[in-house]
C-alpha positions as CSV (number, residue, x, y, z in Angstrom):
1,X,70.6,91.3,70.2
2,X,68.7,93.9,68.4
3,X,68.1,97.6,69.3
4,X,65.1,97.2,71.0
5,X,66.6,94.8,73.5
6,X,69.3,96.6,74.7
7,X,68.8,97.5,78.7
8,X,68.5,100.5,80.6
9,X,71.6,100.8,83.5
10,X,69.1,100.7,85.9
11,X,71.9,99.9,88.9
12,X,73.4,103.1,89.3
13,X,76.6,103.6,89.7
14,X,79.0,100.8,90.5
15,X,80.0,100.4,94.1
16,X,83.3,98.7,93.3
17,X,86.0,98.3,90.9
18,X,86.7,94.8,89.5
19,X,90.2,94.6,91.7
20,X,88.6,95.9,94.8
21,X,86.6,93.2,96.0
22,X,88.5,91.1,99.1
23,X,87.6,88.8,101.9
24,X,86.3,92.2,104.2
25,X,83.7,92.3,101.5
26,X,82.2,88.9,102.0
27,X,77.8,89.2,102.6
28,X,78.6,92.7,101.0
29,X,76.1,93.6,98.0
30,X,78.0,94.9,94.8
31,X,77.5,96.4,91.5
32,X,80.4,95.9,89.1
33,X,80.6,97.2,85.4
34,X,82.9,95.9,83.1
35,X,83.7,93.6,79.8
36,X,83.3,90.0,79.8
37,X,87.2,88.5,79.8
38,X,86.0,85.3,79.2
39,X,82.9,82.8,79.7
40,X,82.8,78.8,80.9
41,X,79.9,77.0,81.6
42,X,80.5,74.2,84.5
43,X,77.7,72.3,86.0
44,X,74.8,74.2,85.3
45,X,76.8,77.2,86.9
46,X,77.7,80.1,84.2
47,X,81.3,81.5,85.5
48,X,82.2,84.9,83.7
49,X,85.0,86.9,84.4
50,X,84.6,90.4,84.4
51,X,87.3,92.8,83.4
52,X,88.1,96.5,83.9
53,X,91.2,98.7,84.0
54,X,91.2,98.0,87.6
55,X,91.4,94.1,87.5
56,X,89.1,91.1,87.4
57,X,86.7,89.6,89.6
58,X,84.6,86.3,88.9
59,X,80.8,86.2,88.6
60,X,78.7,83.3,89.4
61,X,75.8,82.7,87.7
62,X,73.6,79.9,89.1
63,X,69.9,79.2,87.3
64,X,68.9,77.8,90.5
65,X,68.9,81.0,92.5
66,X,67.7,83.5,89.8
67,X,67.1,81.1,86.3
68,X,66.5,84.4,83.9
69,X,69.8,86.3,84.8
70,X,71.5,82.9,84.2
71,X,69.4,82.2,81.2
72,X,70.7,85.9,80.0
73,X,74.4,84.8,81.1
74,X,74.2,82.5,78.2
75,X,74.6,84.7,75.4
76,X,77.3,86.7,76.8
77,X,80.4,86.9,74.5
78,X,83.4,88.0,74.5
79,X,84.0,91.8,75.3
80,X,80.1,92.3,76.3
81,X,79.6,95.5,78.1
82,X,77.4,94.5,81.1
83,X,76.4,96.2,85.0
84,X,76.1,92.9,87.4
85,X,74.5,93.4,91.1
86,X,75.4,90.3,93.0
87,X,76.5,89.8,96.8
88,X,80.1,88.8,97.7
89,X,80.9,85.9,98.7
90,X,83.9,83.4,99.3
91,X,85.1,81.2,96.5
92,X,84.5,77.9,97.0
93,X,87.2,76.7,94.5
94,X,90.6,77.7,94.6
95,X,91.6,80.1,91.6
96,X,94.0,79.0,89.6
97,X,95.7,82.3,89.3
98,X,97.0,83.2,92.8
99,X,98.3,86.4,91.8
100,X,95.0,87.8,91.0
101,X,94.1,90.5,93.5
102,X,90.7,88.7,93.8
103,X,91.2,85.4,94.2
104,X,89.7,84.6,97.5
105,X,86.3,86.7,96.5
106,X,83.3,85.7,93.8
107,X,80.4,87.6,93.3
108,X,77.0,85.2,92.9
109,X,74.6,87.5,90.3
110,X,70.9,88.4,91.5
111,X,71.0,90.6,88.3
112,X,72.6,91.7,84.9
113,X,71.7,94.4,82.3
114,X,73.7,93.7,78.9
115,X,74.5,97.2,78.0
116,X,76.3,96.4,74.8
117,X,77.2,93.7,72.5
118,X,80.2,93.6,71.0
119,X,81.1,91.6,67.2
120,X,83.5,89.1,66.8
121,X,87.1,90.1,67.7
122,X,89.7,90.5,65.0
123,X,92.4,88.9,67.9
124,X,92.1,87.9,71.5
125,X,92.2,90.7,74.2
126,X,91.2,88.3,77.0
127,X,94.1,88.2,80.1
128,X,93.9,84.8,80.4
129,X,97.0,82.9,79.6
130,X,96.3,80.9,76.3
131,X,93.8,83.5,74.7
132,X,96.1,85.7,73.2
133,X,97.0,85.4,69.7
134,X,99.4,86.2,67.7
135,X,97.9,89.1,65.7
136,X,100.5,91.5,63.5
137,X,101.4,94.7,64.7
138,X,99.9,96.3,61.7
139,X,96.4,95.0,63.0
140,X,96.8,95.8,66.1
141,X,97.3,99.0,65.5
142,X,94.1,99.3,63.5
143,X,92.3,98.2,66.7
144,X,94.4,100.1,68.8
145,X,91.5,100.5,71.1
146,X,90.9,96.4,71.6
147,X,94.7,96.5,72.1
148,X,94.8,98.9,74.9
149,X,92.6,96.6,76.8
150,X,94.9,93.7,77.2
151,X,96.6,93.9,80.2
152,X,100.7,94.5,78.8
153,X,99.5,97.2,77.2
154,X,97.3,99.0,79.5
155,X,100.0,98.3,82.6
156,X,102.8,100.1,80.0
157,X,100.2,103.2,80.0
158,X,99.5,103.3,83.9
159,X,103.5,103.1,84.1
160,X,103.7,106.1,82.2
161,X,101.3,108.2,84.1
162,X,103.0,106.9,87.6
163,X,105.9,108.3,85.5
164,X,104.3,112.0,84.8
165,X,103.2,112.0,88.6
166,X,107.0,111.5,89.9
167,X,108.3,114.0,87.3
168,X,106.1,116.6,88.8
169,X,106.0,116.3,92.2
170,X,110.0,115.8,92.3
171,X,110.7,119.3,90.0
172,X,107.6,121.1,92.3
173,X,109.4,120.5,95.2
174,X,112.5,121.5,93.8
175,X,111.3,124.9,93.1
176,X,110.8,124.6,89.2
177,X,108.0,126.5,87.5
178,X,106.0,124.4,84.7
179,X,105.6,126.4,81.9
180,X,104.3,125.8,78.4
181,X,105.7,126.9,75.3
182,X,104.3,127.4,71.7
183,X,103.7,124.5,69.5
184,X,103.4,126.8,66.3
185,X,106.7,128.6,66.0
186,X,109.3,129.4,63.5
187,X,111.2,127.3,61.4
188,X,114.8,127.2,62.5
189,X,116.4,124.0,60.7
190,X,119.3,122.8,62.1
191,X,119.7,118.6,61.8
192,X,115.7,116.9,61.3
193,X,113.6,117.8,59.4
194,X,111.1,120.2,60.7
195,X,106.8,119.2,60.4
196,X,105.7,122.8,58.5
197,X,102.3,124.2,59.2
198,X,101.1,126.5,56.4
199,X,99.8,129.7,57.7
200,X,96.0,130.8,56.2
201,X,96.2,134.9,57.0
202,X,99.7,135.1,56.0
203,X,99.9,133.6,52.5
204,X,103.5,131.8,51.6
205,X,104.7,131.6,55.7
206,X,104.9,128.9,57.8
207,X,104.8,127.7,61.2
208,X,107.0,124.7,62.5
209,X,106.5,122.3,65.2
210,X,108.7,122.2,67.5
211,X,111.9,119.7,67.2
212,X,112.5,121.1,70.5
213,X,111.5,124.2,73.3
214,X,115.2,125.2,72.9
215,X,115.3,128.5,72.0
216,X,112.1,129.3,74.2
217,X,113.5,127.7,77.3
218,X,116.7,130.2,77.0
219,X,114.4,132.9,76.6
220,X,112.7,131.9,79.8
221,X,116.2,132.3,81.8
222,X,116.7,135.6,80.3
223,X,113.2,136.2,81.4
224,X,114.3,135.1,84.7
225,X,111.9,132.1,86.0
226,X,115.6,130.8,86.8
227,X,114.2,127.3,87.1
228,X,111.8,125.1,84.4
229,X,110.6,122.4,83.9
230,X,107.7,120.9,80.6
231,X,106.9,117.7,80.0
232,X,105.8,118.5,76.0
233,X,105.5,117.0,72.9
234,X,108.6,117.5,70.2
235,X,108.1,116.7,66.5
236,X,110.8,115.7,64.0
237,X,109.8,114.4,60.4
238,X,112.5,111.7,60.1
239,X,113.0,107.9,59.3
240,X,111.8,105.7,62.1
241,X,113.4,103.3,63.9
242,X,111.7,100.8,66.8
243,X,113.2,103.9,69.3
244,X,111.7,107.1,67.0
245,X,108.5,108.5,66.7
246,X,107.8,111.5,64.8
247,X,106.2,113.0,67.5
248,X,107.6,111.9,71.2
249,X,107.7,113.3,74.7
250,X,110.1,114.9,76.3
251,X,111.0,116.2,80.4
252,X,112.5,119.1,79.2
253,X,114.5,121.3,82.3
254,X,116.5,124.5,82.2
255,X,118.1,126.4,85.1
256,X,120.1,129.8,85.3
257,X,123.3,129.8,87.2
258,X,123.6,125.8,86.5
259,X,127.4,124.1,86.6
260,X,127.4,120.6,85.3
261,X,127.7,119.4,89.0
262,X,124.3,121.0,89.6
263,X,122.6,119.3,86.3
264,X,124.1,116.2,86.9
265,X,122.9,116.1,90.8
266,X,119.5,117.4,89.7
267,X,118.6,115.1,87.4
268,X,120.2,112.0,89.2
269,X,117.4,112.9,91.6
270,X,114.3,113.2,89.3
271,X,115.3,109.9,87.8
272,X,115.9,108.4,91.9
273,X,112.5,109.5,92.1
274,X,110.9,107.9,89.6
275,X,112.7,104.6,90.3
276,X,111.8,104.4,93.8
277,X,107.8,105.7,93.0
278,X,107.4,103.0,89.9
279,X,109.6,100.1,90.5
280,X,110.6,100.7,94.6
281,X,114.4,100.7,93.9
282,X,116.9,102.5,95.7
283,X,119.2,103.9,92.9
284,X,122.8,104.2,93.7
285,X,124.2,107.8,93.2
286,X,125.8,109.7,92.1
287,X,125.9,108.1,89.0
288,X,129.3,107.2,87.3
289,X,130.9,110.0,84.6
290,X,132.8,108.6,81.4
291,X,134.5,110.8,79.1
292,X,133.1,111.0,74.8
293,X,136.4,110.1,74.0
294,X,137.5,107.1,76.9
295,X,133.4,105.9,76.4
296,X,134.6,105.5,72.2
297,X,137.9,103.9,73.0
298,X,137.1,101.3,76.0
299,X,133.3,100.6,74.3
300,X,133.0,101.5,71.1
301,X,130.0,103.6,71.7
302,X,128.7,106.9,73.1
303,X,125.8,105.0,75.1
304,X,128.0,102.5,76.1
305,X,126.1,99.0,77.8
306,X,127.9,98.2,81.0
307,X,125.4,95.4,82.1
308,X,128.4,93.4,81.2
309,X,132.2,93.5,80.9
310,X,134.4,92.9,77.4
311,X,135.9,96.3,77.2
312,X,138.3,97.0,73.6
313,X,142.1,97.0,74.0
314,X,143.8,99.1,71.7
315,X,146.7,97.0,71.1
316,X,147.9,98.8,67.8
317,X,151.7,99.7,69.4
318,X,151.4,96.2,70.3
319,X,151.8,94.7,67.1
320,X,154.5,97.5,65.8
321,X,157.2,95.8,64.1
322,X,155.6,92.8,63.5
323,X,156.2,92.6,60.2
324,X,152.2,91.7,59.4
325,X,151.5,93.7,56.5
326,X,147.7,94.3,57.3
327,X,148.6,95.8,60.6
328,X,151.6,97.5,59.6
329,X,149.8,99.9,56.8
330,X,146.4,101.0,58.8
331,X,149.4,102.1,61.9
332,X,151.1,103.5,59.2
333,X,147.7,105.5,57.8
334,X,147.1,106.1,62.2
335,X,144.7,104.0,61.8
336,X,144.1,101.4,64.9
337,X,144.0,97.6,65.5
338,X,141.6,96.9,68.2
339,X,141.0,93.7,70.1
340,X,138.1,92.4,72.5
341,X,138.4,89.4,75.3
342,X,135.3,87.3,74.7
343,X,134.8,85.3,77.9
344,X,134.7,81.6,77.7
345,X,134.5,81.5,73.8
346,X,137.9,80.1,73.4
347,X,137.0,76.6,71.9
348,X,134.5,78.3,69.1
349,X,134.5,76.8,65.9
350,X,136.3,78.2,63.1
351,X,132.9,78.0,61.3
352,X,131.0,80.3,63.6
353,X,133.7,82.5,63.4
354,X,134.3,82.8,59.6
355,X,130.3,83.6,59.6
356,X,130.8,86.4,62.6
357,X,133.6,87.5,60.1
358,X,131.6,87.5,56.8
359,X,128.0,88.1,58.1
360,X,128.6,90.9,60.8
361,X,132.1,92.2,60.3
362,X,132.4,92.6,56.6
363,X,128.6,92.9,55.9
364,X,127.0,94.6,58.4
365,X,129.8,96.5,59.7
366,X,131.3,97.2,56.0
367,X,134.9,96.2,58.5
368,X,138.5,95.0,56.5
369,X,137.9,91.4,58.1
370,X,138.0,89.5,61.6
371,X,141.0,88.0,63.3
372,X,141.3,86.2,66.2
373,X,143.0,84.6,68.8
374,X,141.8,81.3,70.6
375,X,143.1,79.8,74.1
376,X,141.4,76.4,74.4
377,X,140.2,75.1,77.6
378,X,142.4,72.2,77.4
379,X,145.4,74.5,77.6
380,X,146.7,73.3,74.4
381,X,148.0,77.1,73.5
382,X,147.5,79.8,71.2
383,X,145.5,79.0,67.7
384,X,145.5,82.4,65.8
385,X,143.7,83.1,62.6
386,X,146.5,84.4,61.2
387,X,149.9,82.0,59.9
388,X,152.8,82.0,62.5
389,X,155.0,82.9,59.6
390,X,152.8,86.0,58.6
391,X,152.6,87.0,62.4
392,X,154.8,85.7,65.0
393,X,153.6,84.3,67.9
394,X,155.4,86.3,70.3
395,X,153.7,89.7,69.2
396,X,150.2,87.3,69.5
397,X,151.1,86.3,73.0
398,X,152.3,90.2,73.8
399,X,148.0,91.2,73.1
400,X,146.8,88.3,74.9
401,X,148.8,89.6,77.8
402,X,148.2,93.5,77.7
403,X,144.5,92.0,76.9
404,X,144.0,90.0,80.3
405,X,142.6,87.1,78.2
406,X,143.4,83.5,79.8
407,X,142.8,79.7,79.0
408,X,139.6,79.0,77.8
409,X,139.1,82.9,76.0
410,X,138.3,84.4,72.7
411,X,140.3,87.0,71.1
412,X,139.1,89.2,68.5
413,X,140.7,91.7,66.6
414,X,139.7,94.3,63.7
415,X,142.1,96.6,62.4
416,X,140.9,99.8,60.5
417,X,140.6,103.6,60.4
418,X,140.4,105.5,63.7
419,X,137.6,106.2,65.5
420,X,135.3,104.3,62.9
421,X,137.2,100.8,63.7
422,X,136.4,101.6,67.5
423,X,132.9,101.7,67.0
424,X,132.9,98.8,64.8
425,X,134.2,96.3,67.5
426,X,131.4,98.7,69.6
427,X,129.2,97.0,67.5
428,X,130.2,93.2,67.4
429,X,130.8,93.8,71.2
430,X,126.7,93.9,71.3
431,X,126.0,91.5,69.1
432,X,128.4,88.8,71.1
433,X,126.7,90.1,74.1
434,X,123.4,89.1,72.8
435,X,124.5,85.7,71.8
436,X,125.8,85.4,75.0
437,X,122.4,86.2,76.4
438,X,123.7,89.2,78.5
439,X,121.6,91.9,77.0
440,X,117.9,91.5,77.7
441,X,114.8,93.6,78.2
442,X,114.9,92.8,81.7
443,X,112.0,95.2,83.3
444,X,113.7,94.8,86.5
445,X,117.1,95.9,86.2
446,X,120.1,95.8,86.4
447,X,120.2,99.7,85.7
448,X,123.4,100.8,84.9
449,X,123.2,104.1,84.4
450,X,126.0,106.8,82.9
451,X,127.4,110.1,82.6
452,X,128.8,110.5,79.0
453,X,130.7,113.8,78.9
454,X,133.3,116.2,77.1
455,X,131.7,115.8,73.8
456,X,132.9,117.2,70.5
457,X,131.6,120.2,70.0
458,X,131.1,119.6,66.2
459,X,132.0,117.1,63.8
460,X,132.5,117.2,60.0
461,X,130.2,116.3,56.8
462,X,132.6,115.2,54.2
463,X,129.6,115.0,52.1
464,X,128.3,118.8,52.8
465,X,131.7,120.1,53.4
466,X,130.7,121.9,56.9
467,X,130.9,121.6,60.4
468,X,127.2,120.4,62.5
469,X,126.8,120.9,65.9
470,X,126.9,117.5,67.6
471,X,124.0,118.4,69.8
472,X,122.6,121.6,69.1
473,X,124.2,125.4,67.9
474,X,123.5,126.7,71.6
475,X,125.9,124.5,73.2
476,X,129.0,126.5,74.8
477,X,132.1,125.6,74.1
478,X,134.4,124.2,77.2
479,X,136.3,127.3,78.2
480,X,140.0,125.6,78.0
481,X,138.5,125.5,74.1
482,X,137.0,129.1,73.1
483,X,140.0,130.0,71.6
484,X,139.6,127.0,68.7
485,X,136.5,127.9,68.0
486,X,137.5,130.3,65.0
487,X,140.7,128.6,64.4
488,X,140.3,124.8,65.0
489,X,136.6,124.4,65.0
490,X,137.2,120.7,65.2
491,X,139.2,120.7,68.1
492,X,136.6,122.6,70.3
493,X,135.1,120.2,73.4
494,X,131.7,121.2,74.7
495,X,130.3,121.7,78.2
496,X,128.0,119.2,76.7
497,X,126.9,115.9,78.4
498,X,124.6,112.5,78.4
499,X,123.1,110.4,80.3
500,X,122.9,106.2,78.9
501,X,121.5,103.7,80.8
502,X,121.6,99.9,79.7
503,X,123.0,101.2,76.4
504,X,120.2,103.4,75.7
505,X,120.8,107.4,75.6
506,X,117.5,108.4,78.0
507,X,118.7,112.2,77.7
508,X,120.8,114.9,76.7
509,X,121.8,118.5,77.6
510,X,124.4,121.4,78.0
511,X,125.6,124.3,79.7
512,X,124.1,126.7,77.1
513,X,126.1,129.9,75.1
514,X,124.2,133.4,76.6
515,X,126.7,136.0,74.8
516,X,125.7,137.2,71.6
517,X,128.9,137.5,70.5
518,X,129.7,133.7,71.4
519,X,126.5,132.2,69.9
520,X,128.0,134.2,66.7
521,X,131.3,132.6,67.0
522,X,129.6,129.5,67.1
523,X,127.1,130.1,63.7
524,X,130.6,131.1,62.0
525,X,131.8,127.7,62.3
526,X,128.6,126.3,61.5
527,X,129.2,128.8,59.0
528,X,125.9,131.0,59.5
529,X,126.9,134.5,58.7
530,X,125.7,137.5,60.2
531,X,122.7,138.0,58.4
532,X,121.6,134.7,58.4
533,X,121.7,134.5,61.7
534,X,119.8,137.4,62.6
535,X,116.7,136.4,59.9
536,X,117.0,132.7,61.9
537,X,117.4,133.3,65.7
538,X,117.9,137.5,65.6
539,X,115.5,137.2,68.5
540,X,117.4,134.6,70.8
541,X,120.6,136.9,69.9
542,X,118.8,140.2,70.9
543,X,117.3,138.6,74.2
544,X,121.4,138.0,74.8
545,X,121.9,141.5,74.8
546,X,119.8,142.6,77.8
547,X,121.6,141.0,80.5
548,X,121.3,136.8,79.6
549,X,122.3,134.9,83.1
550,X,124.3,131.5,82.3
551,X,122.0,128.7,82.0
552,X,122.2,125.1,81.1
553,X,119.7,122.0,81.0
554,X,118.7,119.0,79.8
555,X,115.9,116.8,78.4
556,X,114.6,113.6,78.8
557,X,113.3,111.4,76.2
558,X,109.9,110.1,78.7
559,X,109.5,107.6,76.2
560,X,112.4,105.6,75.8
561,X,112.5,106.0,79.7
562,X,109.1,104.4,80.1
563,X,110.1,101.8,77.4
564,X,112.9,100.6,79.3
565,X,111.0,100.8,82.8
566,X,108.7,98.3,81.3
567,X,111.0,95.9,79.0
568,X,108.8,96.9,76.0
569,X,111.0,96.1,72.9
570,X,109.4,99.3,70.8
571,X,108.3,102.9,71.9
572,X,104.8,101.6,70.4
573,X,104.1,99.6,73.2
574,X,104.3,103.0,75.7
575,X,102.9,105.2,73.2
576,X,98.9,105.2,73.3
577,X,98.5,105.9,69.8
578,X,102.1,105.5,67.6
579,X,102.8,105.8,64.3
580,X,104.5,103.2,62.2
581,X,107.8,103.2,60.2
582,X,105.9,104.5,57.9
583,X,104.8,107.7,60.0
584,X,101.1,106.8,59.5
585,X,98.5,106.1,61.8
586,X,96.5,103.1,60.8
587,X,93.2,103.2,63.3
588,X,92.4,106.9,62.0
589,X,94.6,106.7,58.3
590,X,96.4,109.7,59.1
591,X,98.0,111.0,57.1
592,X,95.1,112.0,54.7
593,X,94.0,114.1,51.8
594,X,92.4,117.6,52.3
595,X,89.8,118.9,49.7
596,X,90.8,121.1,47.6
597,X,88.8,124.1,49.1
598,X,90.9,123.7,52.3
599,X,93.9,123.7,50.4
600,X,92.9,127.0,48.4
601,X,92.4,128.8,52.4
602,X,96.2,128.0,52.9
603,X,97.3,129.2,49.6
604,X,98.9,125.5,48.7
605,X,98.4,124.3,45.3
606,X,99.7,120.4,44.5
607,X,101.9,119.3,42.1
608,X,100.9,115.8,40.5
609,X,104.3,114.1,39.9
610,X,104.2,111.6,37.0
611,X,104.5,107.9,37.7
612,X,107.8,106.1,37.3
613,X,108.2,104.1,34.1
614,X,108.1,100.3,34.1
């Protein structure tokens, strides 16, 4: 169609949506707007499906009635732009889709501008079952705006703004104030990397994004708004993973005056409320509490997945005198053997379990080796991996029992360093589960949701030779603990706390430290001197000093909530415009060069490193 015979929208504006047609409707004149979905001709009759954000509704285009419309109806493609005034009317043919909101309705053209054309598709974005095709993520993120019109995508985006509504409304009503904080602030690095902003009046300095509204939240509690609330963008220049972004969302809440009991019942609420308003379920509450250290012991993990059983058994005193030389020297080192009942597993192969041995245990989780312990369903007894003469039998039966494993079980065992061997059965606990087909990205539930508390306050790089805060260098220290802090840094719990659901960490927070001479007790074991610290956050430490309430709080991570509310294996698919592993934006190419004159205003000058040798 050339330029000169595109048409003039000469209908107005639309009187309906294309899901808002029904039966009431019928002898009704309409004007709907749309894309074409798709085209068939049948009979003589042209039937084109028209598609909007709201739904689809069929069109009927018969050159009987009015032969030019139809005649125009013919060189309709896919994802035409095109205004149709028809009447309503009841379809004569069953649709083959029940579900579709507009099933029982058609819409018989009188008239139809074409008010765009569109090329040839680089993959299908058509709802119909069979169109789509199997385009790479890569190009679909080129065309990120074709993608956005097939109908997963677009029903993961109104998902998330049902999600924003709920947040809202649930904090307004709970007397939180929304307040936005500064996106160009100061660097204060402490575990990602920070994205740096080059300042143009103030040559050689630099703004940060933020990783986080931390500090400024605090500052709003000293300020005394006593309760907030932000749903903001966070920034954090790190590898990627299917759950990262560089830049993401967060629900980010703060309240002076908070205990744990008050956080916890808080934000049990906002996330009731955004079950009930998305998906219509009544969450049960409160939701269960699990201590850091019980979590690592009875799953292996800190976000442990309890959408299904097989807890780990620390059977090392079980095996204590045994005379088994592997066991005997990691007890020896306190080190721990660990063993997992896998349901139903007992007559396994002892090839798929020498490949779970070599392929996940050794390989992937860099483990000493695999043992186990079978019970065949025919009852025929105990067949351990392990030679009766190396390991009696009796000390085998003595784990099987403190185990709970019966006829027709699995047994497996890895033996290794403490805590690291714990999360290492963690580990192969998921990926059994997975064979098993008991972890899924079931959209609707179950949701088992948890309280993960009594963190470490800090844990140790060997490699740096220094403590890091585990969540964040404002975290207060339990008060049983304060007395470590300058003598057994390692030893210090924190009033710190998460929240897992489905094996999934969806948020994080912690009663915070509002003494200046605490949050300085706490840089001394991150070992931050004096002066440091004031140059880095001298004016969260002064805001301490004119009468700082307690406060605590927690944030959200919107995406990963929204991800797992809609099944979507990747935060891409709730994201409207993602980045890739890579951190690049394919439909714009971001990131890009600057000229050189831009670069010159910010005072930058680049160095041009010299390619690798062959």
């Amino acid at each position: 169609m050339s330029v000169s015979q595109f048409q003039v929208d000469t209908h107005g504006h639309r009187t309906h949506t294309c899901g808002e047609l029904r039966t009431e409707h019928i002898g009704q004149t309409a004007v709907l707007k749309g894309w074409v979905d798709t085209r068939r001709d049948l009979g003589g009759l042209i039937f084109v499906d028209l598609r909007d954000r709201y739904g689809i509704t069929q069109i009927v285009f018969n050159p009987q009635d009015n032969p030019e419309t139809a005649k125009l109806a013919e060189s309709l493609r896919f994802e035409f732009v095109i205004s149709v005034k028809g009447k309503v009317v009841g379809r004569e043919v069953e649709a083959k889709n029940t579900e579709l909101a507009t099933a029982s309705i058609e819409l018989e053209a009188q008239d139809m501008l074409i008010l765009n054309t569109s090329e040839p598709l680089p993959f299908m974005v058509s709802t119909h079952e069979g169109k789509q095709s199997n385009a790479s993520d890569d190009l679909r993120l080129k065309y990120r705006y074709l993608d956005l019109r097939r109908t997963e995508l677009k029903e993961n985006v109104m998902l998330r703004h049902r999600v924003y509504q709920s947040v809202r409304r649930f904090y307004d009503g709970e007397q939180f104030v929304e307040v936005e904080t500064p996106v160009l602030m100061k660097s204060t690095p402490e575990g990602a990397r920070d994205y740096l902003v080059p300042s143009r009046v103030h040559a050689g300095k630099f703004f940060a994004l933020p990783q986080s509204p931390q500090t400024y939240k605090q500052i709003l509690m000293v300020a005394g708004f006593d309760r907030y609330f932000q749903i903001v963008k966070c920034f954090r220049d790190e590898d990627l993973r299917a759950d990262r972004q560089p830049e993401f969302t967060q629900i980010d809440v703060e309240m002076t005056f908070a205990t744990e009991d008050l956080i916890y019942k808080t934000a049990e609420g906002m996330i009731s409320a955004i079950w009930k308003d998305v998906k219509g379920v009544d969450l049960e509450l409160p939701f269960p509490r699990m201590s850091y250290d019980s979590a690592i012991r009875k799953y292996g993990s800190d976000k442990p997945d309890l959408r299904f059983e097989m807890e780990l058994h620390d059977v090392t005193s079980v095996f204590a005198g045994s005379g088994f030389k592997v066991f005997d020297s990691i007890a020896d080192d306190g080190g721990a053997v660990v063993a997992m009942v896998v349901p139903g597993w007992g007559d396994t192969g002892r090839g798929k379990l020498d490949k779970l041995d070599k392929d996940i245990v050794r390989h992937k989780l860099k483990g000493g080796g695999l043992f186990h312990f079978r019970l065949p369903s025919d009852g025929t007894g105990i067949q351990s991996s392990v030679k009766e003469e190396a390991l009696p039998l009796s000390f085998v039966q003595k784990a099987i029992d403190q185990t709970g494993a019966s006829t027709g079980d699995l047994v497996l065992v890895i033996a290794g360093p403490s805590p690291k061997v714990f999360e290492q059965m963690g580990s192969l606990r998921l990926h059994v589960a997975t064979e098993m087909g008991l972890i899924s990205d079931n959209a609707n539930g179950p949701w088992k949701f948890l309280w993960v508390t009594d963190f470490p306050l800090l844990e140790y790089d060997e490699e740096a030779g220094r403590f890091h805060a585990m969540h964040h260098p404002f975290t207060s220290p339990a008060a049983a603990d304060m007395a470590k802090l300058g003598t057994d840094p390692g030893a210090v719990r924190a009033q710190a706390y998460d929240i897992v659901l489905n094996g999934s960490e969806i948020g994080g927070g912690s009663i915070r430290i509002h003494r200046a001479d605490v949050q300085q007790m706490m840089f001394d074991a991150l070992g931050i001197g004096k002066e440091e610290a004031q140059t880095r956050f001298g004016f969260l430490l002064d805001a301490f000093k004119y009468g700082a309430p307690p406060h605590g709080g927690i944030a959200f991570g919107l995406d990963r909530i929204v991800m797992l509310l809609t099944g979507a294996s990747s935060l891409r698919d709730v994201i409207v415009f993602p980045k890739t592993q890579s951190a690049q934006e394919p439909m714009v190419q971001s990131p890009d060069v600057v000229d050189d004159h831009q670069l010159a205003d910010l005072h930058i000058q680049l160095i041009k490193k010299d390619k690798p040798s062959a």
